[in-house]
N, C-alpha and C positions, 0 to 999 in steps of 0.2 A: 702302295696305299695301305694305308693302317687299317687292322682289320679286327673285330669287335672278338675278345677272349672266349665270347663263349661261342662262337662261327669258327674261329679259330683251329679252339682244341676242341672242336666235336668229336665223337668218336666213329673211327673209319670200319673198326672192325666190330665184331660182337664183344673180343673179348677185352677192349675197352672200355665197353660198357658198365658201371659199376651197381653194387647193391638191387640186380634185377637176374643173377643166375639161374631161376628157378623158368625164366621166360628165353633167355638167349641160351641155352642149352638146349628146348624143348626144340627152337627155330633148326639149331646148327644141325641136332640129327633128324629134324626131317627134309633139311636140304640133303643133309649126304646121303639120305637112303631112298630119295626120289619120292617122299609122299608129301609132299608140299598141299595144302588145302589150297582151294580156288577164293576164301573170302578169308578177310582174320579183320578179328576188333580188337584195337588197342587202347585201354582207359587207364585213366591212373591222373594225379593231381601233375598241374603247370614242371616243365622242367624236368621229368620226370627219364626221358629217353623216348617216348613215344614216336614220332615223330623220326629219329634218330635210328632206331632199329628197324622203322619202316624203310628207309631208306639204303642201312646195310643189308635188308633181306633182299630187297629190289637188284642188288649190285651181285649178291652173293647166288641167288636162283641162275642170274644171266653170265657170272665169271666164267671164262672160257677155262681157268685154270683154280678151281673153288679144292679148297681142300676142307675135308671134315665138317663140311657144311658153312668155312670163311672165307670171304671173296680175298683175291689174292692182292691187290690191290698194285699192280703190276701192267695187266691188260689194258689193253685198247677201251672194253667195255670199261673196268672199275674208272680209268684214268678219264673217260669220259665223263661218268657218271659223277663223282668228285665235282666236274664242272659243271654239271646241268645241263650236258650238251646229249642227252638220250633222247632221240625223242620215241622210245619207247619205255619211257619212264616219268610218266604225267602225275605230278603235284597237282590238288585242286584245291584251292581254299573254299569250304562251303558256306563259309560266312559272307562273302561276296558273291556264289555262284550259287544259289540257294533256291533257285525256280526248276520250275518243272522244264523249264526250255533248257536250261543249261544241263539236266539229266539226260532229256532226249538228242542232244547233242553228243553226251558221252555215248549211251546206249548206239547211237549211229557211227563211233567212232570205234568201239569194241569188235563190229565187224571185219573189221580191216586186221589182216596179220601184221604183226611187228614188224621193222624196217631193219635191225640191225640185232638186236638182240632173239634170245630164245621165248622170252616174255613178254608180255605189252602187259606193262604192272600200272595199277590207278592207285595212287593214294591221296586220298580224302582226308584233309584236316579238318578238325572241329566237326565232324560230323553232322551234332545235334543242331548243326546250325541248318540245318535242310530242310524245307517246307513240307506240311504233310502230303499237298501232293508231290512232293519230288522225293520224299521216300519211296510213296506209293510207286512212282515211274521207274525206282530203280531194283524193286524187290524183285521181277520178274528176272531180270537181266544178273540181281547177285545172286539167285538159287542155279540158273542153271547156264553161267557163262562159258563164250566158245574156250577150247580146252587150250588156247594160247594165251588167255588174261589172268591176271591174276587184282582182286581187289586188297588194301588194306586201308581201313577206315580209323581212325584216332578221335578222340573225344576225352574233354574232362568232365563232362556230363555224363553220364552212360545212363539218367535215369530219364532223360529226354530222348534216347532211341527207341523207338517202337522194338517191339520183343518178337514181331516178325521178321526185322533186319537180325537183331540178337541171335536169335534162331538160326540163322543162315551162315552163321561166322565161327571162325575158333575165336574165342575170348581170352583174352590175355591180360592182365589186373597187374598195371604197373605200381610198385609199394612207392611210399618216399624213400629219400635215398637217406642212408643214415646218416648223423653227425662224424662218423670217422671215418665212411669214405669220402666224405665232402672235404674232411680236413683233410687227407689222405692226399686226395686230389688239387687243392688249393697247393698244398708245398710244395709238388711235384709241378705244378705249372711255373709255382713263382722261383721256382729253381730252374727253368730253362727259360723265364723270362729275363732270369737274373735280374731279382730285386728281392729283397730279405722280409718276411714273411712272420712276426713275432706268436709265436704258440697261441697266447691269447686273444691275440688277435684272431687269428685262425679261427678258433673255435666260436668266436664271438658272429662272423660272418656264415659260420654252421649253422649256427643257431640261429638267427637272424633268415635263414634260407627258407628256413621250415621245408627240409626233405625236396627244396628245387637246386638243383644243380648250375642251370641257367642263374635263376638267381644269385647264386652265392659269386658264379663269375661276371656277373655283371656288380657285384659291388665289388668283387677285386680289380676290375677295371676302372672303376671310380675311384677307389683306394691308392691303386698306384700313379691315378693323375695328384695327388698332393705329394705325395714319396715313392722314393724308392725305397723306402725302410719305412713300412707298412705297423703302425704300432696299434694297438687298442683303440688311444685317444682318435687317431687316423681313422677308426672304423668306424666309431662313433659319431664324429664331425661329417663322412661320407654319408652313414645310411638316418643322418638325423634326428640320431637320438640323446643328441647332447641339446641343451639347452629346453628340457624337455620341464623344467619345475614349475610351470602353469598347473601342469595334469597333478602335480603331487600339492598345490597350492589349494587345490579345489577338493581331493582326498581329504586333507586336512581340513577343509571345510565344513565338508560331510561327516567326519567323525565328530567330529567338535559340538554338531550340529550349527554351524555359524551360516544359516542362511544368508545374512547382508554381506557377510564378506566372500559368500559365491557369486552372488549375483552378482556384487560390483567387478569378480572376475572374470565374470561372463561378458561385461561390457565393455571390458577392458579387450578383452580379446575381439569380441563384436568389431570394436573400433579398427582393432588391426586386420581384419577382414578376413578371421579366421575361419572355416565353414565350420560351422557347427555339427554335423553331420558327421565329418570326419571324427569333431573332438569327443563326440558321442563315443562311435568307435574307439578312441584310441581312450575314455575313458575306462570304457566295458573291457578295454583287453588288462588293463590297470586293476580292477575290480577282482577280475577272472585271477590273478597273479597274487592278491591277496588271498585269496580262496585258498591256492595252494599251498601257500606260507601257511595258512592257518589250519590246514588236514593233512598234508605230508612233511614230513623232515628231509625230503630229498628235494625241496621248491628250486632251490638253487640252480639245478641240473635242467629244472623244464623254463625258468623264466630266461627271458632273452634283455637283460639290462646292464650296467654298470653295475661295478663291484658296493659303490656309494650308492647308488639306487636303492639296490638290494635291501641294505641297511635300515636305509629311510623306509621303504615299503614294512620292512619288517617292523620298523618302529609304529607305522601306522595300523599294521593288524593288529598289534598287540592292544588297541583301543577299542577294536571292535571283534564284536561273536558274531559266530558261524552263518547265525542264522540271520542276523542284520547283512552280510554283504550278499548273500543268496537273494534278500529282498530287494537290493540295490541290483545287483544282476538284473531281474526281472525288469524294476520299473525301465534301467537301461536299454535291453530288450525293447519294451513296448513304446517306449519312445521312439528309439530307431528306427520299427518300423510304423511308425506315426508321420514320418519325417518325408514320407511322400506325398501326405496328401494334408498336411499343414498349409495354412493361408500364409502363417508367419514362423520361421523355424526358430527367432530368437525366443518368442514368447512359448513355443513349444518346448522349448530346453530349457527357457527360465523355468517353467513349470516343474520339469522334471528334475530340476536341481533342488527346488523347494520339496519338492517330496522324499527328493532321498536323504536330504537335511531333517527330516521330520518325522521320518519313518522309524517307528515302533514296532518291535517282533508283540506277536499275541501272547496274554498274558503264560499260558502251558508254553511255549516256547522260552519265557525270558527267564520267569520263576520270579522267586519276592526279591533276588538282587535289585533289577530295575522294575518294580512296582515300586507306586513311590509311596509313601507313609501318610498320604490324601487318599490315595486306590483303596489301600488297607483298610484302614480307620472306617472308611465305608464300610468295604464290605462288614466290617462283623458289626456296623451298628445295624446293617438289616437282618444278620442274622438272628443277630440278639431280641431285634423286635421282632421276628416273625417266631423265634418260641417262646418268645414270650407271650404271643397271642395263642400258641398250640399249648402251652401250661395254662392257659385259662380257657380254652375249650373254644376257641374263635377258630383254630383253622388247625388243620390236622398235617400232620407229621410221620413219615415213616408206611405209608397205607392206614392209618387209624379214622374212622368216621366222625367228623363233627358232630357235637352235640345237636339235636335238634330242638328251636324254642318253641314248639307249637306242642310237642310231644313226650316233654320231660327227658329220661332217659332211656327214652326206647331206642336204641339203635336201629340207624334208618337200613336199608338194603345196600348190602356192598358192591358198588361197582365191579364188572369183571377187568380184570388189567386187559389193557391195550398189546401186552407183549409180555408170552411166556417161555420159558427156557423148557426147551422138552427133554433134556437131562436131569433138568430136577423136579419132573413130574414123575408118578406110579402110573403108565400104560394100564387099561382096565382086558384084563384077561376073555372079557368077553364079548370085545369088542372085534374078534375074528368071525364069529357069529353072527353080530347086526350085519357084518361088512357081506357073509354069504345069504345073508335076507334080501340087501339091497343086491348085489349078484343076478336075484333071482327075477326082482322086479325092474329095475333100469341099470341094465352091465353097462351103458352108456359114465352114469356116475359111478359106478363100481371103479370103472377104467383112473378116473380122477385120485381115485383113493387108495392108490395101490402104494405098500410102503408106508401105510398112515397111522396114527395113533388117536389116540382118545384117553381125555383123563372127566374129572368132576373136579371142578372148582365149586364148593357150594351148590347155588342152585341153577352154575352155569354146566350146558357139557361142551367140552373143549375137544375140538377135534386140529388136530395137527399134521399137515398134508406135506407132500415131500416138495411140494412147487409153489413159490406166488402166483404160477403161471392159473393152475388150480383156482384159486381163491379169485382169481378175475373170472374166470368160466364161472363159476357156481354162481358171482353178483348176478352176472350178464343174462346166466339161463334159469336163473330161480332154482335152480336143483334144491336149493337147502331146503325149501318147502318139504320135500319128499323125503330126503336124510332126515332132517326134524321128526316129519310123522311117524317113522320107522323105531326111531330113537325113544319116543316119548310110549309108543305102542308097547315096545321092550318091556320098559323100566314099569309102565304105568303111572307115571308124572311127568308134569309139564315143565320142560326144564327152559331154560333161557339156552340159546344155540351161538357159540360163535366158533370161527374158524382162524388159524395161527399158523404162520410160514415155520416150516421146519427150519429155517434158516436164523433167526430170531436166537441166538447164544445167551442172551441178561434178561432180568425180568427192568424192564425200562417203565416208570410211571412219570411221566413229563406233566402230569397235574398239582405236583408235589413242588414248588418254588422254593421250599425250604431247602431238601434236598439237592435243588440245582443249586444252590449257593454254596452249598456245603462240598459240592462237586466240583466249582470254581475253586475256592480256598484252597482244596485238597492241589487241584493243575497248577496251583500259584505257591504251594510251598509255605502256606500260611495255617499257623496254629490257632484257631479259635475255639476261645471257654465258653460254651451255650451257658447264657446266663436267664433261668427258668423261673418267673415267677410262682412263687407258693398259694 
């Protein structure tokens, strides 16, 4: 009976295990030198060995004849256990057995010494698939189990086990498997499978694996149903990524910004009963693949495409900046997870096609490249007219005071700024002295003011505190009343009192609309000549 490549060639021993040394080393010398732990966590992404190594340690604690910590695979026990035929060697899938009955069953079965073997080993697949009460039921029994069991738990989750089981376990952090032991591994199979195996091909099914091992031999089993002379285009046709120019048709769309010719390829595909959902994804992985092209020189190495893809990709980044597919990224993002609780997912992807068709970076992001010469032209006709209303004394500029029409030229009282820079204030020397006045009278707000400064803004006094946290106590408890009286008693004048976050780096006056324009233009890359009437 034909039997599936990756069941196949699993590996019998540890040291078949590939790109996870750091973990089947730590196992082999605590088998050989008898300090085996009673629980062990095994995590790490799909395919990884998990699974796989629970199974050789299972064989290798119980081999009657284990050398250096590897089962011999010789024995009665390994030759059993090969077959499934231990029944001191219990597999459990916890995504099926997931109740708290199915825990109280094991815990009743733990009792019992082993039948044939030196251990009665539990291994628990998918872990995180275990209800909270059937973790709860098993935490008692994996802290302190009889001294003939041994647990090992597996998981690709590990951020769904309670940190009480964690706690209880050696942990062991399965990596992905690299691209060159994957390739490593693929030639050496498809050389005692005998069938020829083309270099790029190889690597294209690495890549294509993303660091799972299982996977990469589940497309060479696929592969070698069209040949026995496994080529590129063969990988390609198997893992369906040929005929993929829908996804680069809609790219194109997006750059171009051609809305109607997205959407009429969204309906197109609609029609052929494609999930949307999926194309979502396999847009954003599309999306993500530009990114690279466009920030590293090494894209090639991380993208998993045809040599002509590549090409085409590249020709498409080259139409778009950095910060447009970072925006596409996201709306992609926020669609996908939209896509659960959408009434209609065509209309929810029409949407998000039209947005990223339509999507503009902010003006500081694009600069005056893509501003368009309408954006411009605006702005400096308001600049223009708002000094030219501050050259006739209508509206003020720079902190300068409007003229007032009731009082000729008398300058009215200058507001205190909203926000001061305490680096480019003068500290008042005698402001360690008011602070041991108040000391004297309320150490309560003494407490507040520790690390604090004070200047003279005109006839404001500015006090500068080390916390905003400060400045909400003083609202809330009125202190300033009492700092005020102290300050005013000093000096002997009534000064106007406010209070400023040490944190505060610019003097910012958000009342000045001139100056926010002038602040735009500057983020936008645009030169404008204030044109000031005389």
């Amino acid at each position: 009976m034909y039997q599936a490549l990756y069941r196949k060639w699993r590996p019998k021993s540890f040291d078949d295990v590939v790109s996870q040394p750091h973990i089947t080393a730590a196992l082999k010398n605590q088998i050989a030198a008898g300090k085996t732990a009673h629980a062990y966590l095994f995590t790490g992404s799909r395919g990884t060995g998990k699974t796989t190594c629970a199974r050789i340690f299972a064989k290798a604690i119980n081999c009657l004849s284990s050398t250096d910590g590897e089962p011999c695979l010789q024995c009665d026990i390994c030759r059993d256990a090969e077959n499934g035929a231990l029944p001191d060697i219990i597999e459990i899938d916890a995504a099926s057995n997931s109740s708290v009955n199915d825990i109280r069953e094991l815990r009743e079965g733990v009792m019992y010494t082993p039948e044939v073997c030196r251990y009665k080993v539990y291994i628990i697949d998918e872990v995180h698939m275990l209800s909270a009460g059937a973790f709860n039921a098993l935490l008692k029994t994996m802290e302190e189990p009889p001294p003939h069991v041994k647990f090992i738990l597996a998981t690709t989750e590990v951020h769904k086990v309670p940190e009480t089981i964690i706690s209880r376990c050696q942990h062991f952090d399965f990596n992905r498997i690299r691209s060159e032991d994957i390739i490593s591994r693929l030639k050496f199979i498809a050389d005692q499978e005998r069938f020829e195996l083309h270099d790029d091909a190889a690597d294209m099914i690495a890549r294509l694996s993303d660091g799972g091992m299982r996977d990469a031999l589940s497309l060479l089993d696929r592969c070698s149903a069209y040949s026995d002379n496994i080529t590129l285009e063969i990988v390609s046709n198997a893992a369906g990524i040929a005929g993929r120019d829908y996804l680069f048709e809609l790219l194109e769309s997006i750059a171009n910004r051609d809305t109607a010719g997205a959407i009429a390829k969204i309906d197109e595909l609609h029609g052929k009963s494609k999930d949307l959902k999926t194309l979502c994804g396999e847009l954003l992985t599309m999306m993500r693949n530009l990114m690279l092209i466009k920030s590293t020189d090494s894209a090639r190495e991380l993208i998993a495409c045809l040599p002509e893809e590549f090409e085409r990709l590249t020709q498409i980044a080259s139409t778009l900046t950095l910060d447009r597919i970072f925006e596409c990224i996201t709306l992609l993002q926020q669609s996908s997870e939209r896509f659960a609780r959408a009434t209609d997912k065509r209309i929810e992807f029409e949407m998000c096609m039209v947005q990223l068709c339509s999507v503009r970076s902010s003006p500081a992001q694009r600069g005056v490249s893509n501003a368009s010469e309408e954006e411009i032209e605006q702005l400096r006709r308001q600049i223009n007219k708002l000094s030219a209303a501050v050259s006739s004394g209508t509206a003020s500029v720079q902190g300068s005071a409007p003229k007032s029409a009731t009082s000729g030229n008398a300058p009215r009282p200058q507001k205190p700024k909203k926000w001061i820079d305490p680096k480019s204030v003068t500290p008042l020397k005698e402001w360690q002295e008011i602070l041991e006045t108040i000391q004297k009278r309320a150490p309560g707000i003494a407490a507040y003011l520790k690390n604090s400064s004070a200047c003279i803004e005109g006839d404001t006094f500015c006090v500068i505190v080390e916390k905003d946290f400060f400045i909400k106590k003083f609202k809330e408890s009125n202190d300033s009343a009492l700092l005020k009286e102290v300050v005013n008693n000093y000096y002997g004048k009534d000064f106007g009192f406010r209070l400023y976050p040490a944190t505060s780096v610019e003097i910012k006056d958000r009342e000045q609309p001139l100056n926010e324009l002038l602040e735009r233009a500057k983020s936008m890359n645009i030169e404008v000549e204030i044109k000031n009437k005389e």
